[in-house]
C-alpha positions as CSV (number, residue, x, y, z in Angstrom):
1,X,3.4,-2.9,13.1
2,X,0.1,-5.4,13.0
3,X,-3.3,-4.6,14.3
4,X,-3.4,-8.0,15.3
5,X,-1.1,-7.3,18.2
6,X,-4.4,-5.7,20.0
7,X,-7.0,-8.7,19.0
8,X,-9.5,-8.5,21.6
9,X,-12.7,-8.4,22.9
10,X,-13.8,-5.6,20.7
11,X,-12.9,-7.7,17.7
12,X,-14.7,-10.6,19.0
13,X,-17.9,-8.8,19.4
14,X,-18.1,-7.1,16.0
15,X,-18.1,-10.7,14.6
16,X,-20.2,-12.5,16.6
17,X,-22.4,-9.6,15.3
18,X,-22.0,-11.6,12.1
19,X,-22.2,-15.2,13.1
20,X,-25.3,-14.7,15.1
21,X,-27.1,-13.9,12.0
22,X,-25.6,-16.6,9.9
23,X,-25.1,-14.2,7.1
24,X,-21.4,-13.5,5.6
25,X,-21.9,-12.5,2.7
26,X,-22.6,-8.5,2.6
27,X,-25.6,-8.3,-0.2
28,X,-28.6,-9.6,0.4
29,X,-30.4,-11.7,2.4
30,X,-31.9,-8.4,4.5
31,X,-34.5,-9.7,6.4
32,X,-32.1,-13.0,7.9
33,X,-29.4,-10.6,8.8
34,X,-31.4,-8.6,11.1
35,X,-29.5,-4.8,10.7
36,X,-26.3,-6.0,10.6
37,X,-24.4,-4.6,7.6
38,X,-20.5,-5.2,8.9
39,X,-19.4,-4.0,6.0
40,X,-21.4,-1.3,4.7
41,X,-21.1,0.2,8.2
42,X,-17.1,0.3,7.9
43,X,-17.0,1.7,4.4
44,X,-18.8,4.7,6.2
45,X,-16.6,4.7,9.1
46,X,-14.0,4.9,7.2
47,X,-15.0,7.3,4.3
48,X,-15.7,9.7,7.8
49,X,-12.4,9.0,9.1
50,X,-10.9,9.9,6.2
51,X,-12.3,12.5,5.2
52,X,-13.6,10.6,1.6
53,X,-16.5,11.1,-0.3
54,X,-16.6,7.2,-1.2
55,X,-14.6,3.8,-0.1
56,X,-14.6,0.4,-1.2
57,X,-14.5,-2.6,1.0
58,X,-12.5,-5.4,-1.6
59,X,-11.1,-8.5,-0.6
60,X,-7.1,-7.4,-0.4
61,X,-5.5,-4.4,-1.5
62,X,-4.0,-6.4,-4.9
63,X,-7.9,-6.4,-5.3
64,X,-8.3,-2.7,-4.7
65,X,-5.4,-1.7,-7.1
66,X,-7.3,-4.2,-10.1
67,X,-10.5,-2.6,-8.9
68,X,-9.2,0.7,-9.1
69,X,-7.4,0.5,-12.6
70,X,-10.3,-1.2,-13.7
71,X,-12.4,2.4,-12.4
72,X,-10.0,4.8,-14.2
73,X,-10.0,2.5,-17.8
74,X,-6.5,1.6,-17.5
75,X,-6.0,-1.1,-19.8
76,X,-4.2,-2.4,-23.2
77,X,-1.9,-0.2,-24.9
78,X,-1.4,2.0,-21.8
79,X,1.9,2.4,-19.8
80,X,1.3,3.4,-16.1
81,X,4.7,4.3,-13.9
82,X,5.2,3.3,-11.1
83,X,8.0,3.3,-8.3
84,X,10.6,0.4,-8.5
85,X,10.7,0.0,-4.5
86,X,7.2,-1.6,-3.7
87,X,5.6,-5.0,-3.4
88,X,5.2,-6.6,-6.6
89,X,1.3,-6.5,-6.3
90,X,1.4,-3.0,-7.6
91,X,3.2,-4.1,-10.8
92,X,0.6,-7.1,-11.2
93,X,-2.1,-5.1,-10.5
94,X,-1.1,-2.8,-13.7
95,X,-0.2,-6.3,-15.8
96,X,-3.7,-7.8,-14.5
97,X,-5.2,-4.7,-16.3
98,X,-3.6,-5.1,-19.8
99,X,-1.5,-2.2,-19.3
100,X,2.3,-2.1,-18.8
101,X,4.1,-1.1,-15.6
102,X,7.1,1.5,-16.8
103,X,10.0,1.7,-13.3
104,X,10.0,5.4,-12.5
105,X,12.8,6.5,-9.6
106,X,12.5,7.0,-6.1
107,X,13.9,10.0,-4.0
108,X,14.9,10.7,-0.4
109,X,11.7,10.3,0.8
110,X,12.3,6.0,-0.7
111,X,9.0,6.9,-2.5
112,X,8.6,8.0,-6.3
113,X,10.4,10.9,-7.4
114,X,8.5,13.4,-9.0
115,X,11.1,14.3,-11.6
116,X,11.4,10.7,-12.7
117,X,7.3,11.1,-13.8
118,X,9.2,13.6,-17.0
119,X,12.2,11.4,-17.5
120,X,9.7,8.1,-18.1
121,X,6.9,9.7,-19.6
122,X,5.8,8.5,-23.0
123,X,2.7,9.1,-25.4
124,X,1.4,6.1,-23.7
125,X,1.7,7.0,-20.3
126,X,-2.4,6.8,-18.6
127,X,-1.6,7.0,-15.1
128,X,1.1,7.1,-12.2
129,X,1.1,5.4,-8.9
130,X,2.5,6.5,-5.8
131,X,3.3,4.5,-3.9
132,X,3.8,5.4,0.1
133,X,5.9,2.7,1.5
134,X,6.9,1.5,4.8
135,X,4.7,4.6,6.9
136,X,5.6,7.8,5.2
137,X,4.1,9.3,2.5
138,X,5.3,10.5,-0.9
139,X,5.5,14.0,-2.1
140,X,2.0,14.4,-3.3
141,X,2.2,18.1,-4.1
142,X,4.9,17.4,-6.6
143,X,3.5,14.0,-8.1
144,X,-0.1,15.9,-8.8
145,X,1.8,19.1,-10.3
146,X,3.3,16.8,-12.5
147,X,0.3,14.6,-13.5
148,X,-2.2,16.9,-13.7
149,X,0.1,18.8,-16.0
150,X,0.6,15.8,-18.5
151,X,-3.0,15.0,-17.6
152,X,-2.4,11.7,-16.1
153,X,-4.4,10.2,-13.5
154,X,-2.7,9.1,-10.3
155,X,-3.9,6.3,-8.2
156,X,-2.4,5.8,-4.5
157,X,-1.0,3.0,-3.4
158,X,-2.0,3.1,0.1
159,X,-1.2,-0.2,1.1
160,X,1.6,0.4,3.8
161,X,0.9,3.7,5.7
162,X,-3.1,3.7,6.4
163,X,-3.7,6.5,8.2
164,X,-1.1,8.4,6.8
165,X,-1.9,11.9,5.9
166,X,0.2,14.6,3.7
167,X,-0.3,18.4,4.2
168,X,-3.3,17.7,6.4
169,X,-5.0,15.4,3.9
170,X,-5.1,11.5,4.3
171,X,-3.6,9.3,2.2
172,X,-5.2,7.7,-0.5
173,X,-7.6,10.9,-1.0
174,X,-5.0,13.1,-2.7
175,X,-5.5,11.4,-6.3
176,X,-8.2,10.4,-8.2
177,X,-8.2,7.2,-6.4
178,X,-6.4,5.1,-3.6
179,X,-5.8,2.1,-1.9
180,X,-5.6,0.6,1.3
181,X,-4.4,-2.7,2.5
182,X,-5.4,-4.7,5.5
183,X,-3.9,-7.8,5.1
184,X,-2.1,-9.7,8.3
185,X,0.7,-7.8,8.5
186,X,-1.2,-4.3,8.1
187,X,-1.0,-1.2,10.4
188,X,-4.4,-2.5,10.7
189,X,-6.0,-5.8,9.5
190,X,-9.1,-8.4,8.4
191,X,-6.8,-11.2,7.8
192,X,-7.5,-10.5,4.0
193,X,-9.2,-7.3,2.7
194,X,-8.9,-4.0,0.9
195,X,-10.3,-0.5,0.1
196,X,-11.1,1.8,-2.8
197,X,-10.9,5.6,-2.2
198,X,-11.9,7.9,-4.6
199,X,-14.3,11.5,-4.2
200,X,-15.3,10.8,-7.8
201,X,-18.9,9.5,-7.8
202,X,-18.6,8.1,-11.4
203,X,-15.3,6.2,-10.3
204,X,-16.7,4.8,-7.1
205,X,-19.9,3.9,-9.5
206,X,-17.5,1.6,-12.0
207,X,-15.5,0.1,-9.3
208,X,-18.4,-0.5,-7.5
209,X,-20.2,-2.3,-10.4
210,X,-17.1,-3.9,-11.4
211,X,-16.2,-5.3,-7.9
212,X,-19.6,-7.4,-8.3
213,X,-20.4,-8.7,-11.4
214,X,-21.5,-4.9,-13.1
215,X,-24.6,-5.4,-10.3
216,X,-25.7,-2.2,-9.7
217,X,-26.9,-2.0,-6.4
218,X,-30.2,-1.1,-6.7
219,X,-31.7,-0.9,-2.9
220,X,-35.1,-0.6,-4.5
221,X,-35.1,-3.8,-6.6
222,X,-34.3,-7.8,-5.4
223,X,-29.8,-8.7,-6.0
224,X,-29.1,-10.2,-9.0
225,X,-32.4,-8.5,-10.3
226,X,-30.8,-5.5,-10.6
227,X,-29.5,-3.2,-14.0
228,X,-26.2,-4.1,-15.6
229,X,-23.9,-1.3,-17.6
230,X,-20.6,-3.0,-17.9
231,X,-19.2,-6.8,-16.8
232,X,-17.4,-7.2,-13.8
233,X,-15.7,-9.7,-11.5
234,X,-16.0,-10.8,-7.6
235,X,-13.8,-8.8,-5.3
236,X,-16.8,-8.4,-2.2
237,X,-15.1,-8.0,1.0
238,X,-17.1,-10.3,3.3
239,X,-19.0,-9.6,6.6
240,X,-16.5,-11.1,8.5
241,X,-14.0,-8.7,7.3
242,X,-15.9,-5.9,7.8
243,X,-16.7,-6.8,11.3
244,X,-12.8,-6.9,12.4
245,X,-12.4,-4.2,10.0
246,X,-14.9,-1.8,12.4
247,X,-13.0,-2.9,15.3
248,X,-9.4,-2.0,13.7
249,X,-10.5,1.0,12.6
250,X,-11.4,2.6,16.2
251,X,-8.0,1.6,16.8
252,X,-6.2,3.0,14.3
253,X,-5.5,6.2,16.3
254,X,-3.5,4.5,19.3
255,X,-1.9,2.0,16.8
256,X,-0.1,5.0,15.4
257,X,0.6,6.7,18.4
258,X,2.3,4.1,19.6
259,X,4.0,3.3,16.9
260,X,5.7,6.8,16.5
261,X,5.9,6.7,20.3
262,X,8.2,3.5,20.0
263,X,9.9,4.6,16.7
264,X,11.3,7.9,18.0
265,X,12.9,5.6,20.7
266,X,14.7,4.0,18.5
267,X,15.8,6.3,16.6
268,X,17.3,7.7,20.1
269,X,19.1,4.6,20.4
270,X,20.3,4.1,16.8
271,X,21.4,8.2,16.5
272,X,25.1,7.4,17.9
273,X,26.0,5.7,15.1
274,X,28.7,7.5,13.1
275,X,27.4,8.2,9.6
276,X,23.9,7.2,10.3
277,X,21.2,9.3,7.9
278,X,17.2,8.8,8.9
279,X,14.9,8.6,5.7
280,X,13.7,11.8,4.9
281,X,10.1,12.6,5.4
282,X,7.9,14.2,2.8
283,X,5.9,15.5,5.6
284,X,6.7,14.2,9.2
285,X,3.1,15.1,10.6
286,X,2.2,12.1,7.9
287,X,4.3,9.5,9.1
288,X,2.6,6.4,10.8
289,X,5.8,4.9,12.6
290,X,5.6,1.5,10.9
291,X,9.0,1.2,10.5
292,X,12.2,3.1,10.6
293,X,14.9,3.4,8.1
294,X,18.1,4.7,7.4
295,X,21.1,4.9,5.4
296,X,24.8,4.5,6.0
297,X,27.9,6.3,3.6
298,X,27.9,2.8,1.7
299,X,26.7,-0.7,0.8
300,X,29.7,-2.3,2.4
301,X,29.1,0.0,5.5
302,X,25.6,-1.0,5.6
303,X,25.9,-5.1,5.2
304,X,28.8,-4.7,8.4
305,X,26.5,-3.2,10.4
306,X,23.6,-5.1,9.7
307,X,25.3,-8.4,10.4
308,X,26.9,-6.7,13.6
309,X,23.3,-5.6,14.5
310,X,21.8,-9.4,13.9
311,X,24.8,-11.2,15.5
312,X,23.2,-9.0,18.8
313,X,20.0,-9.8,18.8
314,X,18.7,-6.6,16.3
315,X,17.5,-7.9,12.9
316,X,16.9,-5.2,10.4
317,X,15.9,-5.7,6.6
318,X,17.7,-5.4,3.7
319,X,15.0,-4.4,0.8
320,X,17.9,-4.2,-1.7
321,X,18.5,-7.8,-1.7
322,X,14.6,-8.5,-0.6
323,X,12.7,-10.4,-2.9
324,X,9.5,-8.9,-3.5
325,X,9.8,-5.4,-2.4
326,X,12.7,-3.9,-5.2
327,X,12.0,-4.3,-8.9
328,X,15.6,-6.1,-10.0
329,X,14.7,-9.0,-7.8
330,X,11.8,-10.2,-9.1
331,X,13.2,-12.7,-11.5
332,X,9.9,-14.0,-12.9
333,X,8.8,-10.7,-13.7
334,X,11.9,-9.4,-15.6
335,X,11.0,-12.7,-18.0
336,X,7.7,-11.7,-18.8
337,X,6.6,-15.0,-17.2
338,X,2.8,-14.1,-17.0
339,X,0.3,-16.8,-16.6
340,X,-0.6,-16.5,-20.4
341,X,1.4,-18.4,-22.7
342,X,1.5,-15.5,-25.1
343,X,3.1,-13.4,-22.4
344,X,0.4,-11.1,-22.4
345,X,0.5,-7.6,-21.5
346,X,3.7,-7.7,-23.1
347,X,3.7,-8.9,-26.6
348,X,-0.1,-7.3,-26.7
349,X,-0.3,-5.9,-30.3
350,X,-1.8,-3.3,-29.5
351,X,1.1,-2.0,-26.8
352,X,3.2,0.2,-29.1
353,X,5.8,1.1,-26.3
354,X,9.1,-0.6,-25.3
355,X,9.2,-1.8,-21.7
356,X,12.9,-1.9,-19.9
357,X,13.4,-3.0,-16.4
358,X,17.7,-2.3,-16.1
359,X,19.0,-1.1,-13.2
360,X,20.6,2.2,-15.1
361,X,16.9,3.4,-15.2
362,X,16.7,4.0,-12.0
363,X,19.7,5.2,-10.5
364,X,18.8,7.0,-7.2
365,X,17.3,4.1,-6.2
366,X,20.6,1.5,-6.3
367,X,22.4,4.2,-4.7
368,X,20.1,4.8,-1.8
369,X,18.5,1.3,-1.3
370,X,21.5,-0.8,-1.4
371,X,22.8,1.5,1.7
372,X,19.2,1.4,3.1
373,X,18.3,-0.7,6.3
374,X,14.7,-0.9,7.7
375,X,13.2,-2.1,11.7
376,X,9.4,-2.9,11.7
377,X,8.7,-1.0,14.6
378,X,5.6,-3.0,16.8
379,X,2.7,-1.7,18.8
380,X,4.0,-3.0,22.1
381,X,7.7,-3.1,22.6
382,X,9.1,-5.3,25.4
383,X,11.0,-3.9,28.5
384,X,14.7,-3.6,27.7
385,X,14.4,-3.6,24.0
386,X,15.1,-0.3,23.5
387,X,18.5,-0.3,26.0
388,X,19.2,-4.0,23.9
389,X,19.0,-2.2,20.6
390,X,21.2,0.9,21.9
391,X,23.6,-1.4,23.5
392,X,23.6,-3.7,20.1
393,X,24.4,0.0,17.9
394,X,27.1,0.5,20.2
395,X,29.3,-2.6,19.2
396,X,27.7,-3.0,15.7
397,X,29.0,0.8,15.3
398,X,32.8,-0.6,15.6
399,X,32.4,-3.1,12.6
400,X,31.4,0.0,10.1
């Protein structure tokens, strides 16, 4: 599923671009770098790709999500809920605010529930992320309803499915902000990196000034001569980034394509198993083809048929047992074990809520993840796979 299956040429030349000016850093030093804005020009790219007002080159998506919360004054005291099947940056990202992350559900679609929004809601409830995980997205229609009833702001979490859309609109451009991700593993990567979507030009302006130091970007006056309206922290995405960013991007397209291409062959070669339920998709058209999933009548079922699958050459995952992709695992989070001594978010004063992490609060999710498996699907498969992993199904189909 990695964009840095297709390093090439085209990669190389955006950032020789960069090193032939000697300038990596994206503010500044204009009349050294010659025209070359790496970065800048991506944000545009991809704003136009996406159909955004405004977007954010950050230095990972972890950065984004602090960058965004920061935008949307999400901080002590505020409760923001969030799906428990996602990588633990998303929970961080809310703890890194001063704000505390409350485990809604997921449903069919192995992204937040939109009934579980109600059923966690609370007088301190600020915001709600969605989180689109592993290429599909979540029901967005539902999940604004919702918010925009109990006047909550929602924030994508973007980080898995870039170029994802729902109903026609791409992801990360539905709420009041989004994310994306383009870290090594990504659909599409810089190494490191991350964006900030929003069509709000207030939000963009915070998270903007808050990415930098509160500069405020004045084109008109010398950097770190500029004006200053709040304090802010370093999260610049570099010109190296942008540069394989730009490449990436023009990619993006036939990344996807592919993807689906070689995901709907498995799915041919997995669909003989007996019992065998694909994830349901929000909205199909949306699907990237990063990975495939699907579920089996039980837990039992599930763990025989992956270990029949592996002992065959055909490793799946597990998120139910994973480590940093299902809430119930993450050992140092359920013991409040921040950085700070004090434990802060979580004995903050001023957070008046009561924060619970149990299994019994989610209960769709335990049923439907621990019966859940998941295959990365890659950009180029190799000749034979897909026969290997039909052949594989076959005799892993006997152990279930």
């Amino acid at each position: 599923m990695a964009g840095s299956e297709l390093f090439g040429k085209e990669e190389l030349k955006e950032v020789m671009d960069v090193m032939e000016t000697g300038i990596l850093m994206r503010y500044g030093f204009d009349k050294e770098r010659k025209g070359v804005f790496k970065v800048q020009q991506f944000e545009q790219e991809f704003a136009r790709y996406l159909g955004a007002a405004h977007t954010l080159g950050v230095t990972s998506g972890t950065a984004a999500l602090v960058v965004a919360l920061a935008a949307l004054d999400v901080g002590p005291g505020d409760e923001v809920i969030v799906p428990p099947f996602t990588f633990n940056a998303t929970y961080e990202a809310v703890l890194e605010a001063g704000a505390i992350p409350i485990p809604g559900d997921i449903d069919a679609s192995l992204n937040l529930d939109p009934e579980s929004i109600e059923k966690r809601l609370t007088p301190y409830t600020k915001a709600v992320i969605p989180v689109h995980m592993c290429g599909a997205p979540a029901n967005m229609d539902k999940i604004m309803e919702v918010s925009r009833k109990r006047n909550l702001k929602v924030l994508e979490d973007n980080a898995q499915s870039v170029g994802g859309s729902f109903r026609g609109k791409k992801l990360g451009t539905i709420g009041d902000m989004g994310i994306l991700s383009f870290d090594f593993y990504k659909t599409m990567t810089t190494g490191e990196g991350g964006m900030v979507i929003t069509n709000d030009r207030n939000l963009y302006l915070r998270a903007d000034w808050y990415h930098d130091h509160g500069h405020d970007h004045n084109p008109k006056v010398a950097r770190a001569l500029e004006g200053r309206f709040i304090l802010g922290m370093n999260f610049r995405m570099n010109e190296l980034q942008g540069a394989l960013g730009l490449a990436q991007l023009r990619k993006l397209d036939t990344i996807i394509a592919q993807q689906l291409k070689n995901k709907a062959a498995v799915r041919k070669a997995l669909s003989g198993v007996p019992g065998i339920a694909f994830r349901n998709l929000s909205d199909p058209a949306g699907d990237t083809g990063t990975f495939i999933a699907f579920n089996l009548p039980s837990a039992a079922a599930t763990k025989a048929f992956q270990k029949a699958m592996s002992a065959n050459g055909v490793d799946f995952v597990y998120f139910y047992e994973n480590f940093w992709h299902y809430l119930p695992n993450w050992e140092h989070f359920l013991s409040k074990s921040t950085v700070n001594s004090k434990k802060y978010p979580f004995m903050d004063p001023s957070y008046k809520g009561k924060a619970e992490y149990g299994r019994e609060l989610y209960p769709k999710a335990e049923d439907i993840m621990s019966r859940t498996l998941f295959m990365v699907i890659p950009i180029k498969m190799a000749d034979g796979r897909v026969e290997a992993i039909a052949a594989a199904a076959e005799k892993a189909a006997k152990a279930i």
